[in-house]
PLY file of the C-alpha trace (Angstrom):
ply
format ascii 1.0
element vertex 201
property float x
property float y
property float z
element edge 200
property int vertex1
property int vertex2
end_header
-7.02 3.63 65.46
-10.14 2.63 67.10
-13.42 4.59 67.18
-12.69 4.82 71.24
-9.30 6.19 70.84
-10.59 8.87 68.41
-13.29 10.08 70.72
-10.90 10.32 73.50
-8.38 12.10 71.21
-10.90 14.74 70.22
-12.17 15.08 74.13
-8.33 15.81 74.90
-8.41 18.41 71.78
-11.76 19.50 73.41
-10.20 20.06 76.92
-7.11 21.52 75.86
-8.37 24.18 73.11
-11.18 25.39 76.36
-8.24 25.74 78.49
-6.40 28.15 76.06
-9.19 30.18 75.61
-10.11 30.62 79.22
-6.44 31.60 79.67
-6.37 33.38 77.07
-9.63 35.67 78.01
-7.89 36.55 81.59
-4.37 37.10 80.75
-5.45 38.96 77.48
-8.46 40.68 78.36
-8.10 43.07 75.14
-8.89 39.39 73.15
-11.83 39.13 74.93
-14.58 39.30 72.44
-12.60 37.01 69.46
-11.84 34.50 71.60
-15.33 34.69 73.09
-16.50 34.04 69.53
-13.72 31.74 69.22
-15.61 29.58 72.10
-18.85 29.82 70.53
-18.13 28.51 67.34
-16.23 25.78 68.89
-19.10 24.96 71.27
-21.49 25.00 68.32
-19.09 22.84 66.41
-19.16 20.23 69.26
-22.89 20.37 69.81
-23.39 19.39 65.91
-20.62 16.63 66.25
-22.35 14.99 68.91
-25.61 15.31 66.97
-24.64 13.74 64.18
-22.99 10.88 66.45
-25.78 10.23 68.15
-27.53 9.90 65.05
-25.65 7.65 63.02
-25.05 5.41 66.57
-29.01 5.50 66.61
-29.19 4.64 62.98
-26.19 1.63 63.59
-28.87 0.32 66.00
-32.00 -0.24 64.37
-30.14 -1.47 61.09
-28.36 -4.67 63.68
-31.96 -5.25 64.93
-33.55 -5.66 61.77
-30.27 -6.73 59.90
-31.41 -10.71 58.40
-28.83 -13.31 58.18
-29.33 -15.72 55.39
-26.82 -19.07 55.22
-26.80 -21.99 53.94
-27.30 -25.46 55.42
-26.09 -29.12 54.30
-22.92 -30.46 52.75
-21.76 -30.15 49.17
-18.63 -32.19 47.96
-16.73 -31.24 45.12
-19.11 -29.23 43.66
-21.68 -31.75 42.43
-24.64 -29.17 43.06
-28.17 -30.75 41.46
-29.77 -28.65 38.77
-32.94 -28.33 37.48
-33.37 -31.15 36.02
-31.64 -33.52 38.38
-34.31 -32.18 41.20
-37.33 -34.80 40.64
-34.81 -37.69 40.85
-32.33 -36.81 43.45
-33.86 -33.66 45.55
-32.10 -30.52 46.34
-28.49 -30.34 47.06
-28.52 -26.07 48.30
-31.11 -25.12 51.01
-30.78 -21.83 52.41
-31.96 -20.63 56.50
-33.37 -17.33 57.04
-31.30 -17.00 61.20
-32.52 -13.64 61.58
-35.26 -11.39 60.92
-37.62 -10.63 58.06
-35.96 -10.73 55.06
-37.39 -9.72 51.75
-36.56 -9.93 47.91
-33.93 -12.81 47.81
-31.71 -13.64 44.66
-28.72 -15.06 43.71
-26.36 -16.89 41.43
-23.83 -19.90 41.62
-20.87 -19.73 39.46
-19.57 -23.84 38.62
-16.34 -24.13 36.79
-16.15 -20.53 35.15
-19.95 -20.82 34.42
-22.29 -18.46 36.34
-26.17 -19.54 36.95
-28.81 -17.72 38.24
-30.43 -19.56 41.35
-33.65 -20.76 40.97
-35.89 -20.54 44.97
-38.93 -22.93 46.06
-40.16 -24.74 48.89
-43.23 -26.39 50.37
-45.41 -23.22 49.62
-44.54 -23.80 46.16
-44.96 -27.41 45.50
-47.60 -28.38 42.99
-49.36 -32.28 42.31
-48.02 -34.37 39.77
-51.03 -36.51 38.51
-51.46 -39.17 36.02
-54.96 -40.76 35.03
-56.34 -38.75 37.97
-54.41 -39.90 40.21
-51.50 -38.06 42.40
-48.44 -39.75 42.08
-46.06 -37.13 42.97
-45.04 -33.74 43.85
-42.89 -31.09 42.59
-41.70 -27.65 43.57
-42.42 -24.58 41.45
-39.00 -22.55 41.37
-38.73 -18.52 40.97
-35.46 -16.48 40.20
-36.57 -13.95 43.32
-37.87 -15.49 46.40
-40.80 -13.05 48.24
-39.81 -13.14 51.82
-38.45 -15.74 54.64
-39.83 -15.32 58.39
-37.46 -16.20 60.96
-36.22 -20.21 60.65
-37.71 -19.76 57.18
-36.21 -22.17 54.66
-36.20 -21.87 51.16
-34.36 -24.56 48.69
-32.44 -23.75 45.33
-31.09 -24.78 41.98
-30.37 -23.31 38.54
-30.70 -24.48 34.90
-27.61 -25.98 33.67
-28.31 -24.83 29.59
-28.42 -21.23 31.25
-25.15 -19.53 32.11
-22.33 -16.90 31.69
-19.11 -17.37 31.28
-17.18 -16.01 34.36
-13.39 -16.01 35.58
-14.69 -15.64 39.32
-13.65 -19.07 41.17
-16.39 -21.71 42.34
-19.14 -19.53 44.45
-22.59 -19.23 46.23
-23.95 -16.17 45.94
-27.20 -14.14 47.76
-28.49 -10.66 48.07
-31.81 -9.94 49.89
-33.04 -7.08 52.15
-34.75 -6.02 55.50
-37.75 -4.70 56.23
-36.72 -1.50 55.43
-35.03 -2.42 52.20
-31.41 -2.08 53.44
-29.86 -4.29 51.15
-27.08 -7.37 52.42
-25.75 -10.46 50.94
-24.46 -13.68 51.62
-21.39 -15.17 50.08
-19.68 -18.41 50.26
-16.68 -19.38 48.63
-15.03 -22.13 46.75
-13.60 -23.57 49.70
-17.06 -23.64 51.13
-16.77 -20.32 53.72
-19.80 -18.14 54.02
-19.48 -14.48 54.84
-22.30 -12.35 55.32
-22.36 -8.37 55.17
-24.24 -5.19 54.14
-24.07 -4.18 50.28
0 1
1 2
2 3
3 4
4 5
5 6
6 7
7 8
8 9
9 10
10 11
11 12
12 13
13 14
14 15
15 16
16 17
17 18
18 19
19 20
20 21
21 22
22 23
23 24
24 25
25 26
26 27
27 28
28 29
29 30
30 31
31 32
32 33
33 34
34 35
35 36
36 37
37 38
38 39
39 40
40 41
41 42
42 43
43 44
44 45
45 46
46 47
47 48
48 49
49 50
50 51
51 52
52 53
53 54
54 55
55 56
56 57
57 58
58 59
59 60
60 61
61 62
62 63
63 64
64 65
65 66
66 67
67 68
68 69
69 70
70 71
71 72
72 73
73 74
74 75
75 76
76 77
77 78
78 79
79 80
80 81
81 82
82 83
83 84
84 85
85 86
86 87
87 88
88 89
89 90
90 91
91 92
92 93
93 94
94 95
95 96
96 97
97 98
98 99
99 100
100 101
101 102
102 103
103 104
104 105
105 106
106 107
107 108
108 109
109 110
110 111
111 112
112 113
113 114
114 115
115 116
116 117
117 118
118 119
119 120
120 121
121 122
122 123
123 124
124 125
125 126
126 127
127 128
128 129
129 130
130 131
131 132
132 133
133 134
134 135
135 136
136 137
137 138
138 139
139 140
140 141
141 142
142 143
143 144
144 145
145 146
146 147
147 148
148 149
149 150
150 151
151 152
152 153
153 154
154 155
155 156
156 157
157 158
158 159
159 160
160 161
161 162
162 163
163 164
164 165
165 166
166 167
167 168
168 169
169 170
170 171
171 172
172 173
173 174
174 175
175 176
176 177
177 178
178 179
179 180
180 181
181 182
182 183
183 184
184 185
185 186
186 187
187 188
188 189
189 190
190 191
191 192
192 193
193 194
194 195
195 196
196 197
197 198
198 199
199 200
C-alpha cells in the first residue's frame, strides 16, 4: 500500500470515528462527557500525528537536497582493474564523479576474484614531482585510504595494493561509502556485472 492510500485510509477512519461521536453526543446525551473526552484525545492524537509527519516530510527534504551522489566513470572489461603498482606505467583504470553535493569522508573497497582490497583515492591535488639529477621527469599521485571531500563535478581516481587483501565469498564488486555535509552517511555500489546502485546506509 502506498503512503497516499494510507493517509487517505486514516482521513476516512478520521471522518468516520467524528461522525460517531457527534451522533453519539445527540442521540445519547447521558454519554456526553466520555465521548467528549473521547473527541479530545482523538483530536490530540491527530494533532501529534500530523506533527510528527510534518517533521519527518521536513527532515526527507533537506536530507534529498544535501544527499551526494558518487559514481563511477570509464569502462572496465573483465575485471583487469590497475593496481598500485601498475599506475606509473598504465594510469588509472577506476575514477570516481562526485554528481551531487558536498560530500565528505570517502572510502571503499574492491573485491577481485574472492579477494577484497581496500581502495586507495588521489588526484591532481595530490600529485607530487618525480625528479632525477634535478631535473623533473615525471609525476605521480600520492594515494590515501579516505579521501577528504569532493565539491560538485569533483573527481577523484583509485586503486588498491594487490599484496593487500581478504579473502571474501562476495562476487566481483566496487564498493563506496562517504557522507554529506551533515554526516548522513550513503554509499555507492556496483556490481559484478558492472551496475551501480546508490542509497543511504
Amino acid at each position: 500500500m502506498t503512503w497516499h492510500a494510507k493517509e487517505i485510509g486514516i482521513d476516512v477512519l478520521l471522518i468516520i470515528f467524528g461522525t460517531v461521536i457527534v451522533v453519539g453526543i445527540f442521540e445519547f446525551p447521558e454519554l456526553y462527557a466520555p465521548l467528549n473526552l473521547l473527541a479530545l484525545i482523538a483530536t490530540l492524537i491527530v494533532l501529534i500525528w500530523y506533527a510528527y509527519d510534518t517533521h519527518r516530510m521536513a527532515n526527507q527534504t533537506v536530507e534529498s537536497a544535501l544527499r551526494p551522489v558518487i559514481l563511477r566513470q570509464g569502462k572496465i572489461l573483465d575485471w583487469k582493474v590497475n593496481s598500485t603498482s601498475d599506475i606509473q606505467s598504465n594510469g588509472f583504470t577506476l575514477e570516481f564523479l562526485n554528481q551531487k553535493n558536498i560530500v565528505k569522508d570517502i572510502s571503499g573497497h574492491i573485491i577481485i576474484q574472492h579477494k577484497k582490497y581496500k581502495l586507495h583515492f588521489g588526484n591532481e591535488i595530490t600529485e607530487e614531482a618525480i625528479t632525477e639529477n634535478g631535473k623533473e621527469v615525471g609525476k605521480k599521485i600520492i594515494l590515501f585510504e579516505k579521501w577528504g571531500w569532493l565539491p560538485i563535478g569533483g573527481a577523484i581516481h583509485a586503486s588498491y595494493d594487490n599484496n593487500k587483501f581478504e579473502k571474501t565469498n562476495k562476487d566481483n564488486e566496487i564498493y563506496l561509502e562517504y557522507q554529506d555535509i551533515e554526516s548522513n552517511r550513503y554509499f555507492t555500489k556496483e556490481d559484478k556485472d558492472f551496475c551501480q546502485s546508490s542509497g543511504k546506509l
